[in-house]
C-alpha positions as CSV (number, residue, x, y, z in Angstrom):
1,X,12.6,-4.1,-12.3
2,X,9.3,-3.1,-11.5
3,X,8.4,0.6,-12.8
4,X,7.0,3.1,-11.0
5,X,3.7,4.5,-11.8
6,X,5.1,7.3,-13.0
7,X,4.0,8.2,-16.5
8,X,3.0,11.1,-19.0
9,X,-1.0,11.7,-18.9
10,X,-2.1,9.8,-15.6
11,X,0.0,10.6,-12.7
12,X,0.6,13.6,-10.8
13,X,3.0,14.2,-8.2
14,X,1.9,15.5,-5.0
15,X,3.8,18.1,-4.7
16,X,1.4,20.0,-1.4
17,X,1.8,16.8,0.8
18,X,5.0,15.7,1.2
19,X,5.3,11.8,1.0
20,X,6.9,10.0,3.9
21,X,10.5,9.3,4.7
22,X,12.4,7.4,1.8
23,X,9.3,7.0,-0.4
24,X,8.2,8.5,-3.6
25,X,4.4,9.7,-3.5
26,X,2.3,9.8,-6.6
27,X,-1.3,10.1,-7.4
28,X,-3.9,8.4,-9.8
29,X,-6.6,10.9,-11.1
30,X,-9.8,9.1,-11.3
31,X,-13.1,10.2,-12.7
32,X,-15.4,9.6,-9.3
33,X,-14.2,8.6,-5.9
34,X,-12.7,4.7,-5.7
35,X,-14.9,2.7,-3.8
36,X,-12.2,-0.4,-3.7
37,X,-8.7,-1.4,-5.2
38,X,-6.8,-4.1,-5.3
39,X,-3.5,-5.2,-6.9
40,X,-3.7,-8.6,-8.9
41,X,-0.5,-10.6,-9.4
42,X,0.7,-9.3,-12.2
43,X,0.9,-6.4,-10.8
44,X,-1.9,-4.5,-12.8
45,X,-4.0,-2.2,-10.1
46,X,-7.9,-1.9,-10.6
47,X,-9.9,1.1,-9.2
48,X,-13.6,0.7,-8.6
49,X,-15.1,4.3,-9.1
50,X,-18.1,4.0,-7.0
51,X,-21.5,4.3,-8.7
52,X,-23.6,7.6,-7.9
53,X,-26.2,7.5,-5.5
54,X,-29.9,6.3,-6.8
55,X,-27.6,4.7,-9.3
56,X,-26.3,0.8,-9.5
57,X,-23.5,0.7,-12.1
58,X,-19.8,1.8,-11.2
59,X,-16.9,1.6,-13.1
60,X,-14.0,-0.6,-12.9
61,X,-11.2,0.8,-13.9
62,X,-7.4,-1.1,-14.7
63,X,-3.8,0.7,-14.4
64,X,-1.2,-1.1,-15.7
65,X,2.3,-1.6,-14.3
66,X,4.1,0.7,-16.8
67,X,1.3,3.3,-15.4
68,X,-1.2,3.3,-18.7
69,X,-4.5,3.3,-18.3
70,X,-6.0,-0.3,-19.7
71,X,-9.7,-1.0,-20.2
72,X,-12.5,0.0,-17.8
73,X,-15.2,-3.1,-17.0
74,X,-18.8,-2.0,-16.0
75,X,-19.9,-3.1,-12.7
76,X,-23.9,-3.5,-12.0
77,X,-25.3,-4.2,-8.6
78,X,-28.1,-6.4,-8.7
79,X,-30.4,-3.6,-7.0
80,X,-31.3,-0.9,-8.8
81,X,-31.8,1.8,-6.7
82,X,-28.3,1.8,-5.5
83,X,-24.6,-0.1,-5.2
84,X,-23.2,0.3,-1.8
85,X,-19.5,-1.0,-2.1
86,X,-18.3,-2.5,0.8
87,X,-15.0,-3.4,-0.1
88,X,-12.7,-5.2,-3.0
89,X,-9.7,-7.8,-2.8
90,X,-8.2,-10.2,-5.5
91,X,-8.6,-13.6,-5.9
92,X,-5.1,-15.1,-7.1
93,X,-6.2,-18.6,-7.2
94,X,-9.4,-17.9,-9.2
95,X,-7.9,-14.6,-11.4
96,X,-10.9,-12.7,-10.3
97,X,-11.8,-9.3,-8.4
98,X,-14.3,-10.2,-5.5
99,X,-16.6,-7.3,-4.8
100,X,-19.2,-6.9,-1.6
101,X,-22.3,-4.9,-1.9
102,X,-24.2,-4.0,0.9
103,X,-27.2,-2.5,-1.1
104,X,-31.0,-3.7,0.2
105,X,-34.0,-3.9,-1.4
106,X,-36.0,-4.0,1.2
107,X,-35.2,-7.3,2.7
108,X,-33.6,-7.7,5.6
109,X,-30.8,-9.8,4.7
110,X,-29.9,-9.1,1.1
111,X,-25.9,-8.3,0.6
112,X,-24.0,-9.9,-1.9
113,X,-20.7,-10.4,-3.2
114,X,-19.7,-10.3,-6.7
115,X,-16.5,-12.0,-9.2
116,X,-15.5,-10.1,-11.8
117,X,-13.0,-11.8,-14.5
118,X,-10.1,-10.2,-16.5
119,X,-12.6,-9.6,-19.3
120,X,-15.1,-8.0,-17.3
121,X,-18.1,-11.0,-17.3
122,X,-19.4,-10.4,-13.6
123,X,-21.5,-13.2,-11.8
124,X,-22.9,-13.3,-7.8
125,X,-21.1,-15.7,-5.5
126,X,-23.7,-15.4,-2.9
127,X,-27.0,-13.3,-1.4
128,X,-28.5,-12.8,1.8
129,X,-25.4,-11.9,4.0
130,X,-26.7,-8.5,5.9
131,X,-24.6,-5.4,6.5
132,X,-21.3,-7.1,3.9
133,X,-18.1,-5.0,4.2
134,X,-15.2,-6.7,4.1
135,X,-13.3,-9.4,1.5
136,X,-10.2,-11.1,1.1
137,X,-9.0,-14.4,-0.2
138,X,-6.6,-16.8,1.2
139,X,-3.9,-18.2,-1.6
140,X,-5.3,-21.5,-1.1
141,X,-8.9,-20.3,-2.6
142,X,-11.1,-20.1,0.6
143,X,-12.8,-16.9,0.4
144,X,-14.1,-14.2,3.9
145,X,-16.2,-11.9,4.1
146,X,-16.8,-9.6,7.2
147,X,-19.8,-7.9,8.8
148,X,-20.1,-4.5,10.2
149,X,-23.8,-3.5,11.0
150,X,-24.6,-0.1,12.9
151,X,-25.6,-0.3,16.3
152,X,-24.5,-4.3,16.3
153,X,-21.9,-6.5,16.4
154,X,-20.3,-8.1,13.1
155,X,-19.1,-11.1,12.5
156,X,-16.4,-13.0,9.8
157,X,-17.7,-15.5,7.6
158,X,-15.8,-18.0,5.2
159,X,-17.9,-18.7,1.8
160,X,-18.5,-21.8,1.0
161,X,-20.3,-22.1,-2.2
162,X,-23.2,-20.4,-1.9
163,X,-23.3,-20.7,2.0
164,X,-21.5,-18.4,4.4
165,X,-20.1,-20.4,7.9
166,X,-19.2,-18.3,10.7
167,X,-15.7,-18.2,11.9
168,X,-15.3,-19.0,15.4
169,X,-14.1,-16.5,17.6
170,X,-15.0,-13.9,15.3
171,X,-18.9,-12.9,16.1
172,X,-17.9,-9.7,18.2
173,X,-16.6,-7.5,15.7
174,X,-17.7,-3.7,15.4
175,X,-17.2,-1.4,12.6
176,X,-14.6,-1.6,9.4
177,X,-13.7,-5.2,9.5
178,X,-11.1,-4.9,7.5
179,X,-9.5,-8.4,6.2
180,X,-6.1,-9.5,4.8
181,X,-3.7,-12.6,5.1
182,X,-0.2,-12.5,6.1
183,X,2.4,-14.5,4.8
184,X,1.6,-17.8,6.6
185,X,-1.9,-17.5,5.8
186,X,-3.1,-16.2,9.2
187,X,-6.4,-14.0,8.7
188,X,-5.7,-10.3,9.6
189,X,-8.8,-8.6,11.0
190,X,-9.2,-4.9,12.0
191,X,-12.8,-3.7,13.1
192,X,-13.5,-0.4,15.4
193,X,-14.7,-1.0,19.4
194,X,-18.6,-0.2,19.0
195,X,-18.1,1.5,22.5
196,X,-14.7,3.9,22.3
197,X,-14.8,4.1,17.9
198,X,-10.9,3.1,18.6
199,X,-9.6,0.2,16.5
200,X,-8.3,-3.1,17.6
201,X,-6.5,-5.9,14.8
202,X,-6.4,-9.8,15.5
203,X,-4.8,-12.8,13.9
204,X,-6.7,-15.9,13.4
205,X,-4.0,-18.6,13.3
206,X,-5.0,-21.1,10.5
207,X,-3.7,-24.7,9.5
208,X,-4.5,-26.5,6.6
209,X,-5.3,-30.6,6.1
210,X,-6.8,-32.5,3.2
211,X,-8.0,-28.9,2.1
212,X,-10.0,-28.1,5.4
213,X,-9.2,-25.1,7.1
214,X,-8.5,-25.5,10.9
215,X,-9.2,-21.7,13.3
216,X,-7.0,-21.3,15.9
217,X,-8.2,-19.3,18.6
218,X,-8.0,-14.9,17.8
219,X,-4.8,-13.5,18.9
220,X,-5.2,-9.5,20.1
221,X,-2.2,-7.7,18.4
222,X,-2.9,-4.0,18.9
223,X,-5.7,-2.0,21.0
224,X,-7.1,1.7,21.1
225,X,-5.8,2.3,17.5
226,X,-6.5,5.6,15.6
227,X,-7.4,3.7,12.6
228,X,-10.4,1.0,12.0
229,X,-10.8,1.2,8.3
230,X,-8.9,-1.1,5.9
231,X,-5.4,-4.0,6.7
232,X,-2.6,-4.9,4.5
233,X,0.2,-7.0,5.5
234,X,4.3,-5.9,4.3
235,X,6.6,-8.8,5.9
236,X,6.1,-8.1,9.4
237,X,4.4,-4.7,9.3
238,X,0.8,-3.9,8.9
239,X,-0.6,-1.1,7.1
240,X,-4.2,0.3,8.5
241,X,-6.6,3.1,7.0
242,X,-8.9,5.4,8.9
243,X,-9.5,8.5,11.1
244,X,-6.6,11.3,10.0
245,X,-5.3,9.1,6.8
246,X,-2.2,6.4,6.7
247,X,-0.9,4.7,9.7
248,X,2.0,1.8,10.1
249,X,1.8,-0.9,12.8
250,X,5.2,-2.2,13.2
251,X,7.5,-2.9,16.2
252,X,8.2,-5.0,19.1
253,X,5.2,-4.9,21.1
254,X,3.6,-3.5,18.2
255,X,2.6,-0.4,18.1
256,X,0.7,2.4,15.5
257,X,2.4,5.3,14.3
258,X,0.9,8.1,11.6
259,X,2.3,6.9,7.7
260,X,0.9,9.2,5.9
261,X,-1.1,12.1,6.5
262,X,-2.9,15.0,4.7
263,X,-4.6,16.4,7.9
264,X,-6.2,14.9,11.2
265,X,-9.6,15.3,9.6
266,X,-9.1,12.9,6.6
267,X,-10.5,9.9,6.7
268,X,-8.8,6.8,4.8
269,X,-10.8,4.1,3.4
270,X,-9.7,1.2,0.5
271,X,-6.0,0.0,1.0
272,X,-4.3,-2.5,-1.5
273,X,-0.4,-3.6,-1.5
274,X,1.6,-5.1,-4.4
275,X,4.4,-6.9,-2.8
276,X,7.9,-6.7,-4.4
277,X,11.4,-9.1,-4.2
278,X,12.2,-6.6,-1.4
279,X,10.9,-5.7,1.9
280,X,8.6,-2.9,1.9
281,X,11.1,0.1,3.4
282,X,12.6,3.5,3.2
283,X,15.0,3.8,0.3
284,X,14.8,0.1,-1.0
285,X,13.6,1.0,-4.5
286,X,10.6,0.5,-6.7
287,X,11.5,-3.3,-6.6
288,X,10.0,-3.4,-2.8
289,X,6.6,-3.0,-3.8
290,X,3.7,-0.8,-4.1
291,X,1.0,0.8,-1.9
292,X,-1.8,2.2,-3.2
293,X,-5.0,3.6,-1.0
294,X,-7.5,6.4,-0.8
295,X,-6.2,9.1,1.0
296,X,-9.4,10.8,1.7
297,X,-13.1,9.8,1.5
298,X,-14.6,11.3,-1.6
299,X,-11.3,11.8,-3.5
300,X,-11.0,11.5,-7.1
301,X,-7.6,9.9,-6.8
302,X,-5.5,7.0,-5.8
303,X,-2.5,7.9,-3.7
304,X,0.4,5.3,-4.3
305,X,3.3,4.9,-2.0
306,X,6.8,3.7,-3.6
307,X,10.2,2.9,-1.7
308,X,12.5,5.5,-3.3
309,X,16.0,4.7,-5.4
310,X,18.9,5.0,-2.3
311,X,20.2,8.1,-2.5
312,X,16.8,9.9,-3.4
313,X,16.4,12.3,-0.9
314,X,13.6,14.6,-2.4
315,X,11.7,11.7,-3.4
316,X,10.6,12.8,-6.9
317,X,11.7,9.7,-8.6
318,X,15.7,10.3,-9.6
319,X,19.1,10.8,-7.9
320,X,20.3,14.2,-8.7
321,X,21.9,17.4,-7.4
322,X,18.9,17.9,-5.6
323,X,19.2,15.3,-3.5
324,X,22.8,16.8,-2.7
325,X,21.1,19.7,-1.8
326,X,18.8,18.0,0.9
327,X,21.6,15.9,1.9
328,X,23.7,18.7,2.8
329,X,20.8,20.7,4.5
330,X,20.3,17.5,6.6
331,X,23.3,16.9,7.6
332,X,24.8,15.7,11.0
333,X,20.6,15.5,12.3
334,X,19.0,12.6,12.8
335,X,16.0,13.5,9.7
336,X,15.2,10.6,8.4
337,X,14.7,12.3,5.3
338,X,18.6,12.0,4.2
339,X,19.2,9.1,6.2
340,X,19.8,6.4,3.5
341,X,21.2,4.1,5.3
342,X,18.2,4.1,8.5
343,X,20.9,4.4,10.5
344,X,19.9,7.3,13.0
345,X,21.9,10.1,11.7
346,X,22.9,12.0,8.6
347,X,26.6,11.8,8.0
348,X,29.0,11.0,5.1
349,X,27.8,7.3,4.8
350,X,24.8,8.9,3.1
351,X,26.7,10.8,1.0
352,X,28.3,7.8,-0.3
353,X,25.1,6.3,-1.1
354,X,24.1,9.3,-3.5
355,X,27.4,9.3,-4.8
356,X,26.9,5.7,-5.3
357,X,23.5,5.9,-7.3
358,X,23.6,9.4,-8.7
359,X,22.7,9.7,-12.6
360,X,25.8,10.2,-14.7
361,X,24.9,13.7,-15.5
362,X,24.6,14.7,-11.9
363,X,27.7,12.8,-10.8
364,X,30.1,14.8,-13.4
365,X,28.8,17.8,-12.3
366,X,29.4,18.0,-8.5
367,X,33.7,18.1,-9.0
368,X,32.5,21.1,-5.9
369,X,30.3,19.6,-4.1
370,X,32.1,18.5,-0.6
371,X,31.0,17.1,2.8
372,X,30.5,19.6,5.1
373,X,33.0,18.3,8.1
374,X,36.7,17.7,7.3
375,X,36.8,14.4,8.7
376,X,34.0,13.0,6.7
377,X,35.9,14.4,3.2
378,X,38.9,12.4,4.2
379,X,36.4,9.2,4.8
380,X,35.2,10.2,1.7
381,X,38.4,10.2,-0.1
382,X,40.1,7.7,1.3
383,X,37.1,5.3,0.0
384,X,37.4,7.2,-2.9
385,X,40.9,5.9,-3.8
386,X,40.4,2.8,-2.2
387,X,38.3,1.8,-4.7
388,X,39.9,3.5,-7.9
389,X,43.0,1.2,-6.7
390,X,41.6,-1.5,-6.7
391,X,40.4,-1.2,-10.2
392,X,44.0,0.1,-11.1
393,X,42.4,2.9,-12.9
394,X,44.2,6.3,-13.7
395,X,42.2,8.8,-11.2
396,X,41.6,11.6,-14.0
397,X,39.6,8.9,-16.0
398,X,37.4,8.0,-12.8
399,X,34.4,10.5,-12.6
400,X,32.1,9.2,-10.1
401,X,32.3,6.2,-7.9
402,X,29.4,3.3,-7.9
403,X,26.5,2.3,-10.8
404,X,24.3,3.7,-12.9
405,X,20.3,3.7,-12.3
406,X,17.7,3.4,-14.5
407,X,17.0,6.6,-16.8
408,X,13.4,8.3,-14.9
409,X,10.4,7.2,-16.5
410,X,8.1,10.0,-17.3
């Protein structure tokens, strides 16, 4: 099982903002804001703490999965005046961070993106591509860039060596440009209308032949969003940065809704998500993947988002008499905070499923602890001794009904 990062010395739990619905919140402290992250696929998560202005060296930084720190790469922009980060994505095929900078020297094409290996040894992929933001790289090794210049439009660019080829379709783009791949290797892109600031997200349908990459023609998916920053793809679900933090484009027709939220004035920039062997929801546990992102522009943390253990109603990392406690509060209302099951309401099916996952010490200790209505307790006893029959068990040697979850990792 994946951990969460959760451990002694580098993570703090937010405990002002509350995390969303049937996910555990916790934050990375950093030592200057992150410029970029990315997840690689071993599930290690590197920070790029932005380099200070007038300066041109920033600081890669790696977490591991078990939540330690591991070693910390320089980065060095080939401009020394300055190192504008534009964005950061992994390449799996290659094992290598890509890195945009959108520094000049004076010329007026001069951006660049950088590779950085798991030792840290850096090199420059290519020069000369004006106003860089945006990177991602498909799982087949092709490599995109994006465009966002002030006052302009942008465009999307697949690197070829060192020569960038315009992707057709894509010259209109405005600000952000935000790139990611979903799961059939479609391009993702999010970029900001230069005349309403409101965001719009496209697929690019893409085929493959011989090892030539074939554009279909841009699909719109969702107009007039709030959010125009960053794009990550979850199964079916996208996951956009921006204007008032966090949001979540999911749905048939699609549509955006506020993830994750500090207040309306944050602004939400570098996005990464770490897949799990689960999808990406509400009380599916730390086995359904990670998402990490920068909750504010100029923060000196990461802010990851984790699917909490079923039964996990408080959302600080265990199943305990807490959660009872919220459970009970929540009960018979439709708060999604207590429903475990997603099913629209709060009732003794949830119940069940803390029972179910409950540490062993909390379990033994909540003999009192009842559901509320008297026709839930009797579903709850009646599935009570269905199942202690079945094991043909004496009932005063059964103490709690279901499995044991991992001990809390702290």
């Amino acid at each position: 099982m994946r951990l969460l990062i959760a451990c002694v010395g580098i993570l703090v739990a937010t405990s002002v903002d509350a995390a969303p619905a049937g996910f555990v919140k916790t934050t990375i402290p950093l030592n200057a804001p992150p410029a970029g992250l990315a997840f690689d696929a071993a599930g290690v998560l590197y920070a790029l703490e932005g380099a200070d202005s007038g300066f041109n060296e920033a600081t890669l930084r790696t977490i591991m999965p078990n939540g330690d720190f591991g070693p910390s790469f320089p980065v060095v922009g080939e401009v020394s005046a300055n190192f504008f980060v534009g964005s950061m994505a992994y390449d799996a095929l290659g094992n290598r961070l890509l890195i945009t900078d959108n520094t000049s020297s004076g010329q007026p094409v001069d951006g660049r993106l950088y590779a950085v290996d798991a030792t840290g040894v850096q090199t420059t992929l290519i020069r000369g591509i004006a106003n860089v933001a945006g990177v991602a790289a498909r799982d087949t090794g092709q490599l995109f860039v994006s465009t966002a210049p002030f006052g302009s439009s942008g465009a999307v660019y697949q690197i070829d060596g060192s020569t960038a080829s315009p992707v057709a379709g894509l010259s209109d783009l405005g600000f952000g440009a935000g790139l990611a791949f979903d799961a059939n290797g479609n391009l993702i892109v999010q970029d900001a209308n230069t005349t309403t600031f409101r965001g719009r997200l496209k697929k690019v349908p893409i085929t493959m032949s011989g090892g030539d990459l074939t554009f279909g023609v841009p699909v719109p998916l969702l107009e007039n969003m709030q959010s125009s920053a960053g794009v990550v793809v979850a199964g079916n679900e996208y996951f956009t940065t921006g204007s008032g933090g966090l949001y979540r484009a999911a749905g048939t027709p699609l549509a955006e809704s506020v993830f994750d939220s500090v207040d309306p004035f944050q602004w939400a920039t570098a996005i990464t998500f770490d897949p799990g062997s689960q999808p990406f929801e509400p009380f599916a546990g730390p086995d359904s993947g990670r998402l990490a992102y920068t909750a504010n522009f100029g923060d000196l943390f990461i802010t990851v988002l984790t699917p909490a253990e079923p039964g996990d109603y408080n959302a600080d990392g265990e199943v305990d008499t807490l959660d009872y406690g919220v459970w009970r509060t929540a009960y018979g209302s439709d708060s999604p905070v207590a429903d475990g099951n997603r099913d629209g309401v709060v009732d003794s099916a949830d119940y069940l499923l803390w029972r179910k996952h409950s540490a062993p010490g909390s379990a033994s200790t909540t003999a009192g602890m009842s559901v509320p209505e008297p026709a839930a307790s009797a579903l709850i006893i009646t599935s009570f001794l269905t199942r202690l029959c079945r094991r043909r068990r004496p009932l005063r040697h059964q103490h709690f009904v279901g499995t044991t979850p991992p001990a809390r990792t702290r």
